[in-house]
C-alpha positions as CSV (number, residue, x, y, z in Angstrom):
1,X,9.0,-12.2,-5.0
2,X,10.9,-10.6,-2.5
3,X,13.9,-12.6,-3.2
4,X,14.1,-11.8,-6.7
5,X,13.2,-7.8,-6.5
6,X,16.1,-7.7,-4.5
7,X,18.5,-9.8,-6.5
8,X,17.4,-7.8,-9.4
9,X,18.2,-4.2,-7.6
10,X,21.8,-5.9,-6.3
11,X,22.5,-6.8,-10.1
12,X,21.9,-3.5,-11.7
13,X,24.1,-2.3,-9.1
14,X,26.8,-4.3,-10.3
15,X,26.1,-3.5,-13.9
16,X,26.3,0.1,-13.6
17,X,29.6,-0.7,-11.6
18,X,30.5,-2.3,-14.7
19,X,29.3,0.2,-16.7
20,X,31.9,2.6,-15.0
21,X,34.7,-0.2,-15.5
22,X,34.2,-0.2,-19.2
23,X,34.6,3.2,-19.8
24,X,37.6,3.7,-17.9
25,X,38.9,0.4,-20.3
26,X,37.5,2.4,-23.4
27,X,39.8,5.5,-21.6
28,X,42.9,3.7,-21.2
29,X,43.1,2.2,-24.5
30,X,42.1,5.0,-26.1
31,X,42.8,8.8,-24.7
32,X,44.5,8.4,-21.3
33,X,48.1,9.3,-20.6
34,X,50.9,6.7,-20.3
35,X,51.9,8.7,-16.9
36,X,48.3,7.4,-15.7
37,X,48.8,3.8,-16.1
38,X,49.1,3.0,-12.5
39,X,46.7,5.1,-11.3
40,X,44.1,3.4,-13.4
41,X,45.2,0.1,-13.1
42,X,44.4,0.7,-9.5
43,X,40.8,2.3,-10.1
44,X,40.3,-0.7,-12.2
45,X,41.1,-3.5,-9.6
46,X,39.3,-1.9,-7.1
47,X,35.9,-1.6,-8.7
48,X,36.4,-4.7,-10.3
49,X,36.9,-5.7,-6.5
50,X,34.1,-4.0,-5.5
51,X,31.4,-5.7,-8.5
52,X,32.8,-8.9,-7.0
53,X,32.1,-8.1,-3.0
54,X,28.4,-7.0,-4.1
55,X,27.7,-10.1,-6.2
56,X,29.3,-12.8,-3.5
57,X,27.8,-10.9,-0.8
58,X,27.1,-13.7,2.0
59,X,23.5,-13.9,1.6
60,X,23.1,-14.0,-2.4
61,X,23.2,-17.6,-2.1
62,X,20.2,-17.7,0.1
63,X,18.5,-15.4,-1.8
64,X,18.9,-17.2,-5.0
65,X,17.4,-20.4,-3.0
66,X,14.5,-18.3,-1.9
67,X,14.0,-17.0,-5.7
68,X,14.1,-20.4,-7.1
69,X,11.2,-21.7,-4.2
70,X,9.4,-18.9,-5.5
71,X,9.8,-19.2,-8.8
72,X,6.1,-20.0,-9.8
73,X,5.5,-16.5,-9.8
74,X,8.4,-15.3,-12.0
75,X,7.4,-14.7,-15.7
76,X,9.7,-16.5,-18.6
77,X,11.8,-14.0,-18.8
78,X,12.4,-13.5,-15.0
79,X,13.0,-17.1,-14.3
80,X,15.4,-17.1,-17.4
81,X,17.3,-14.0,-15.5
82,X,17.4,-15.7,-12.2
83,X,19.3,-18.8,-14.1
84,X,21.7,-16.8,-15.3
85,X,22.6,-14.9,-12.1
86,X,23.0,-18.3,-10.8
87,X,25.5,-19.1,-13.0
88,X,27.4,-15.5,-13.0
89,X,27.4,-16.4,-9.1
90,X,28.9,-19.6,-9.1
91,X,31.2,-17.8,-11.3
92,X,32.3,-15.4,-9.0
93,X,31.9,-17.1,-5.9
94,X,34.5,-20.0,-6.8
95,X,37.5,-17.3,-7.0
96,X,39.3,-15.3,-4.3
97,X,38.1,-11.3,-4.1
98,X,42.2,-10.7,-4.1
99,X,42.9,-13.3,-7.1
100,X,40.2,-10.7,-8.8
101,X,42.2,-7.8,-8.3
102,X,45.6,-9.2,-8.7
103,X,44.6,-10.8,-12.0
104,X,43.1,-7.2,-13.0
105,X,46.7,-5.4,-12.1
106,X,48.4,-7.9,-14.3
107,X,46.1,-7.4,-17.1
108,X,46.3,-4.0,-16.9
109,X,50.5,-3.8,-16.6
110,X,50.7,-6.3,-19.7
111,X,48.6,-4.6,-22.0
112,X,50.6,-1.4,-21.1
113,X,54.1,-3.1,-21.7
114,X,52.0,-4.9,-24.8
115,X,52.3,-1.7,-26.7
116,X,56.0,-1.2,-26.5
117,X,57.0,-4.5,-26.8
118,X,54.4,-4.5,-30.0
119,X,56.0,-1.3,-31.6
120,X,59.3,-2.6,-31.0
121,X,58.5,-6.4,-31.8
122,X,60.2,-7.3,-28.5
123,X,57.9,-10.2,-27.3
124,X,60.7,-10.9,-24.2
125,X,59.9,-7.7,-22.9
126,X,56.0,-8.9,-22.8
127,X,57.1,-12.5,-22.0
128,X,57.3,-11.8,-17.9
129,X,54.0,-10.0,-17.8
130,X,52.1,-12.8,-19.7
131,X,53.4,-15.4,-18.3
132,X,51.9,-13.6,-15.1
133,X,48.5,-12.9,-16.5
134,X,48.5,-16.5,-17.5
135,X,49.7,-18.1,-13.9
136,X,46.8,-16.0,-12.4
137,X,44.6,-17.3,-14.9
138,X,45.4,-20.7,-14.3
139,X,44.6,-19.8,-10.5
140,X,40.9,-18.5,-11.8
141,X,40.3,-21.5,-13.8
142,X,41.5,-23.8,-10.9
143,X,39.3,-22.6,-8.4
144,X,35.9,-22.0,-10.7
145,X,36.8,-25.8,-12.4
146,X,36.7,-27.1,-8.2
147,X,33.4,-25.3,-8.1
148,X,31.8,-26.1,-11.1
149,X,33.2,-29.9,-11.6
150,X,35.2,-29.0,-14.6
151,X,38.2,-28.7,-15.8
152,X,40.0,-25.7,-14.9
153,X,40.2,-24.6,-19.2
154,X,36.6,-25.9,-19.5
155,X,35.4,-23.6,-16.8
156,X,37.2,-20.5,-17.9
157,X,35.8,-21.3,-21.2
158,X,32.3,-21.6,-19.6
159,X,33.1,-17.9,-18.6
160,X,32.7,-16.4,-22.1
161,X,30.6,-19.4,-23.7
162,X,28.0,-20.9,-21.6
163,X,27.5,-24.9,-21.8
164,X,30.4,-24.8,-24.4
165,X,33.3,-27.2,-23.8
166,X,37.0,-28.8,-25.2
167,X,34.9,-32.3,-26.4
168,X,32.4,-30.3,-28.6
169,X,35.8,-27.9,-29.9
170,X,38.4,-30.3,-30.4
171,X,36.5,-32.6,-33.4
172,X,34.8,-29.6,-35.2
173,X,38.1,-28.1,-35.2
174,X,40.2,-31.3,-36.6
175,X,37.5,-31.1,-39.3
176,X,37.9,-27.3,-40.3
177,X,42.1,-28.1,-39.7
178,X,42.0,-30.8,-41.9
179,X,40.1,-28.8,-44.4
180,X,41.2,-25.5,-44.5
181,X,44.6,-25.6,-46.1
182,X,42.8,-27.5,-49.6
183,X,40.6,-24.6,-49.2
184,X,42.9,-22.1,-49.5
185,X,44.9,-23.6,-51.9
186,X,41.7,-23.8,-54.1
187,X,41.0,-20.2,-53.5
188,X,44.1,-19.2,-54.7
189,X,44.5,-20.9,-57.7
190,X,40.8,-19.7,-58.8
191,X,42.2,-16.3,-58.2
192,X,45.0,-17.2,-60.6
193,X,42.2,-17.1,-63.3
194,X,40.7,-13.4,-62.7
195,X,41.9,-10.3,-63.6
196,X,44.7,-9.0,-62.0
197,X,44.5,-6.9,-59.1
198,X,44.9,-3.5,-59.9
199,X,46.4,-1.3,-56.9
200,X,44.8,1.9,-55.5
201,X,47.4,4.8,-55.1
202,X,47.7,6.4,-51.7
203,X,47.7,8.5,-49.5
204,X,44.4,8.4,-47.8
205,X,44.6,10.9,-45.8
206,X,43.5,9.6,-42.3
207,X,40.3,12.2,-41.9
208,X,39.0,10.7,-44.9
209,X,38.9,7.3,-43.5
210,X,37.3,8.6,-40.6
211,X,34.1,10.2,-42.5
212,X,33.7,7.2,-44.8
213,X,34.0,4.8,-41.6
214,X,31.2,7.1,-40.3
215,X,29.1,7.4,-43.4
216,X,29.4,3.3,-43.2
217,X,28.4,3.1,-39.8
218,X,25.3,5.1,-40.3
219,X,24.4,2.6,-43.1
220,X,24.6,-1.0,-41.7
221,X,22.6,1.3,-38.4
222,X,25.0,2.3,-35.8
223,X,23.2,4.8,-33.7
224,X,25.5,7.6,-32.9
225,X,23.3,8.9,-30.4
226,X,24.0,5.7,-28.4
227,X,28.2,5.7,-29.0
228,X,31.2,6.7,-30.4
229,X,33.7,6.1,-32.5
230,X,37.7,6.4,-31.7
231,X,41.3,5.3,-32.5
232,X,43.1,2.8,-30.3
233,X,46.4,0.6,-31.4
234,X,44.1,-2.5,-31.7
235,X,40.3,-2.4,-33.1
236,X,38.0,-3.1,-30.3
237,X,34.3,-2.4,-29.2
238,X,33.4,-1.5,-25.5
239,X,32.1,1.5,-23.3
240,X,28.9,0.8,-21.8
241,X,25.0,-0.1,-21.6
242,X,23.3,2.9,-23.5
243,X,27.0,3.9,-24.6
244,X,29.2,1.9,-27.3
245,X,32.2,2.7,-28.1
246,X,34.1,1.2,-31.0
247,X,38.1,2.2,-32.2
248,X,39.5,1.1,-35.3
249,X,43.7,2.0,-36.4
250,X,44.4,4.1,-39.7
251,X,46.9,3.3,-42.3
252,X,47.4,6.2,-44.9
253,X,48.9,3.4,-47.2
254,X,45.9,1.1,-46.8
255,X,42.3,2.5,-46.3
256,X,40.7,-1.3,-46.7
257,X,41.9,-2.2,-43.6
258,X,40.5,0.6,-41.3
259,X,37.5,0.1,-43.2
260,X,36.9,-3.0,-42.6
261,X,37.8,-2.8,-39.1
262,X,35.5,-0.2,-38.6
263,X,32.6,-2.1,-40.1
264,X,33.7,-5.5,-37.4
265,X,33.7,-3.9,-34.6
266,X,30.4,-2.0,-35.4
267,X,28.8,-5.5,-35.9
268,X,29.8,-6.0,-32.2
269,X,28.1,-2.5,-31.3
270,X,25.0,-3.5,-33.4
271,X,24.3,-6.6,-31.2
272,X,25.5,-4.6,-28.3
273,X,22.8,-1.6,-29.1
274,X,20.2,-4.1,-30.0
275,X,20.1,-6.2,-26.6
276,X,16.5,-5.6,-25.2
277,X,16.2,-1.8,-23.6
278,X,13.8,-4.1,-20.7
279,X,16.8,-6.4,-19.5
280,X,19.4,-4.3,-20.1
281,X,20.8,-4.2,-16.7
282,X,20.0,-8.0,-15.8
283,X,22.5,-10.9,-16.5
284,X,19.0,-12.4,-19.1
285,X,19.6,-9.1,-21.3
286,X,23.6,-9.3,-21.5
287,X,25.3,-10.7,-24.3
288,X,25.2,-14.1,-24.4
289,X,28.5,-15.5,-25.5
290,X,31.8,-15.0,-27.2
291,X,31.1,-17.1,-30.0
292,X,27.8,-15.1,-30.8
293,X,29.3,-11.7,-30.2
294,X,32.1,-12.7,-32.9
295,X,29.1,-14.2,-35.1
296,X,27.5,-10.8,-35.3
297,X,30.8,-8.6,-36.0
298,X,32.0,-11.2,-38.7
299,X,28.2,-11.5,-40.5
300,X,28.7,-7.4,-40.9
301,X,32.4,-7.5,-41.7
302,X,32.2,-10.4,-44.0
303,X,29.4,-11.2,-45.3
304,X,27.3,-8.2,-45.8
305,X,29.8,-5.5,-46.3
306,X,32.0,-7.8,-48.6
307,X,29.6,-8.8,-50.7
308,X,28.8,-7.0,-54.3
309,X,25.7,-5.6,-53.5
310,X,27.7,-3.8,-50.3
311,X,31.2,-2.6,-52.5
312,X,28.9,-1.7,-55.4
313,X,27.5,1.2,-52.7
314,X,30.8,1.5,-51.3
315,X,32.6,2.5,-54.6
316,X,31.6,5.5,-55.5
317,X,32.0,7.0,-51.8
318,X,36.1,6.1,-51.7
319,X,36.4,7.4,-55.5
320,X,34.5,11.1,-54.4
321,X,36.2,10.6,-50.9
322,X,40.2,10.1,-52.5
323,X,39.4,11.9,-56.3
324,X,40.1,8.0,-57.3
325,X,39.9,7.8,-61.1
326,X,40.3,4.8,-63.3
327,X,39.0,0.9,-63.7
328,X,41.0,0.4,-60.3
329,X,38.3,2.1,-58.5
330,X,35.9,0.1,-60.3
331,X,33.4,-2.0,-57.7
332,X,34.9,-5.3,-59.5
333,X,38.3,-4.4,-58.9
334,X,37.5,-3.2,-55.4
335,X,35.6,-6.3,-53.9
336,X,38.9,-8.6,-55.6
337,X,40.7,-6.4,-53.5
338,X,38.0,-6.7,-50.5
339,X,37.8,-10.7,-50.9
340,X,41.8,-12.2,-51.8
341,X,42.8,-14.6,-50.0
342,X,46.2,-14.7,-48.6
343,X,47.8,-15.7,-45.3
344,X,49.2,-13.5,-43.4
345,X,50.0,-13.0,-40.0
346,X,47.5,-10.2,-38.4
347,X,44.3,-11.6,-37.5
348,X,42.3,-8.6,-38.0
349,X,43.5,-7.9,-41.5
350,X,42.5,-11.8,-42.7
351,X,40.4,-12.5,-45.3
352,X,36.8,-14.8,-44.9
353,X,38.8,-18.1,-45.6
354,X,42.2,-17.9,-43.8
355,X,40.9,-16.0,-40.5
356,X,39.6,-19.1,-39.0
357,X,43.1,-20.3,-39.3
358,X,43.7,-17.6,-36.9
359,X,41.1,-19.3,-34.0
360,X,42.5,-22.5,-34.3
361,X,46.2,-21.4,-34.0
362,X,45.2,-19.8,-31.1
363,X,43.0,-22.8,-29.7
364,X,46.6,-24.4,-30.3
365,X,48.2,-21.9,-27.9
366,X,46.0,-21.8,-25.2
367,X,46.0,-25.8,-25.1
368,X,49.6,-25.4,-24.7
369,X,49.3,-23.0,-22.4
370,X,46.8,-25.0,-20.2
371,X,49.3,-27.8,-20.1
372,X,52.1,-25.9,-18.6
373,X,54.1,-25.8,-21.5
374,X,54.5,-21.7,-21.9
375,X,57.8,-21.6,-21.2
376,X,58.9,-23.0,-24.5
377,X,58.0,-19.9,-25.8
378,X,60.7,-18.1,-24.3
């Protein structure tokens, strides 16, 4: 087992390499200085260059083969790890160690110039540095679709969702495209029926939201001892093994939305602070894809802290928290105001039914995008 002991050593190296990469992420979006942007755009590239040397080191392939000979004396769950560093090396091994830092750089500068061009709703001053990401991104899927036999947007989607692929996507999205709008339209006339809306008067004062987000945590069983909880211009979940960090943004106008942000991305940290304490460091005990990771944020979001039971608990903690008074603040009122549907534009602020519109508009894009059409959005 020689083989394996020392493939497992090499990739809790790399995790804790990640480890070190997310929380400088978690920093950036979070508490770090716009003077320090290129700084840490370098420190990023280079340990993601580093991750990458360790794991296509010139004789993990061999060890691999000498793990799987020996794989008769692996347990399940070793011989389900040493698939999965199989594939992660595959992964890594198909694409240049410079086409790894380059396409970190560009990631980095983009989301930088992201938040201006967002404040600002200047999406030609983001335009160049997307159109950069996605070049390099076209490069990555290039070379791992050589490698793997697949099509270059097949095998980048392989990267966040294992086995999954465009010829299982494309017919269950037609369906949910084809029955989506009749959906909505249904939902929206039923609404027409109930009692109005009746609108809660602001402000909420920002540290408000903050200890209710917490107290909510707590409740649906995010362990503080284990993470943290910030403010970033976009809701996101990250940090590290041992240590997850969620953000969420605050609108004094609108405490709903930070709310409910707060309560997605701690389904993310949830599955995140759940994956088995054994494997934690192994490619077997990571998460296990995209799809799954947004299964678990949406099931908290959505379905358990929309429902009745959930606003019925939540009411009389926002009434206390903002001296609410009146039927407005009632749990009826509150989960009509928790579950309306109506387009709109920002995807983390959609409601159960229209948010998958969201995924499939931007399915649409990135099939445009993968046929060399991005230039029509300039």
């Amino acid at each position: 087992m020689q083989a394996y002991k020392t493939l497992e050593a090499r990739f809790a190296r790399i995790s804790s390499i990640e480890d070190a990469i997310g929380i400088l992420q978690w920093d950036a979006e979070t508490l770090m200085p716009e003077g320090a942007a290129d700084s840490r755009s370098d420190q990023l590239a280079t340990l993601k260059g580093i991750a990458h040397e360790l794991l296509t080191a010139r004789d993990t392939g061999d060890l691999l083969d000498q793990a799987d000979q020996d794989s008769g004396h692996l347990d399940e769950w070793q011989r389900a790890n040493l698939r999965e560093m199989r594939r992660i090396y595959v992964h890594a091994a198909a694409v240049p160690a410079d086409l790894v830092e380059a396409s970190s750089r560009a990631v980095s500068r983009a989301e930088l110039v992201w938040r201006e061009a967002r404040q600002n709703g200047d999406f030609a001053l983001l335009l160049p540095h997307l159109t950069q990401v996605l070049t390099l991104q076209r490069q990555i899927g290039q070379a791992k679709g050589e490698a793997l036999g697949l099509s270059p947007y097949d095998a980048l989607l392989d990267s966040y969702d294992p086995g999954l692929r465009q010829t299982t996507i494309d017919p269950l999205f037609a369906e949910l495209g084809a029955e989506l709008p009749a959906l909505i339209h249904e939902a929206q006339e039923r609404q027409k029926g109930r009692p109005a809306i009746l609108p809660l008067d602001g402000p909420f004062p920002v540290d408000d939201q903050r200890r209710i987000g917490e107290q909510l945590m707590k409740a649906v069983g995010f362990d503080f001892n284990r993470g943290r909880f910030d403010v970033s211009l976009h809701p996101f979940c990250g940090g590290s093994t041992g240590d997850v960090r969620i953000t969420t943004r605050y609108s004094e106008a609108n405490f709903m939305s930070a709310l409910m942000g707060v309560l997605h991305e701690t389904g993310h940290a949830l599955y995140e602070q759940g994956r088995p304490e054994a494997w934690r460091r192994q490619p077997v005990g990571l998460a296990r894809s995209m799809s799954l990771h947004e299964s678990q944020s949406l099931l908290i979001e959505m379905q358990a802290c929309q429902s009745r039971e959930f606003v019925t608990y939540l009411a009389p903690l926002v009434r206390e928290a903002f001296q609410g008074e009146g039927p407005a603040w009632s749990p009826e009122n509150l989960h009509r105001i928790l579950t309306q549907v109506e387009p709109g534009f920002i995807r983390v602020e959609a409601d159960e039914i229209t948010y998958p519109a969201h995924i499939l508009v931007r399915y649409k894009l990135e099939r445009i995008c993968r046929n060399n059409l991005f230039q029509s959005f300039s």
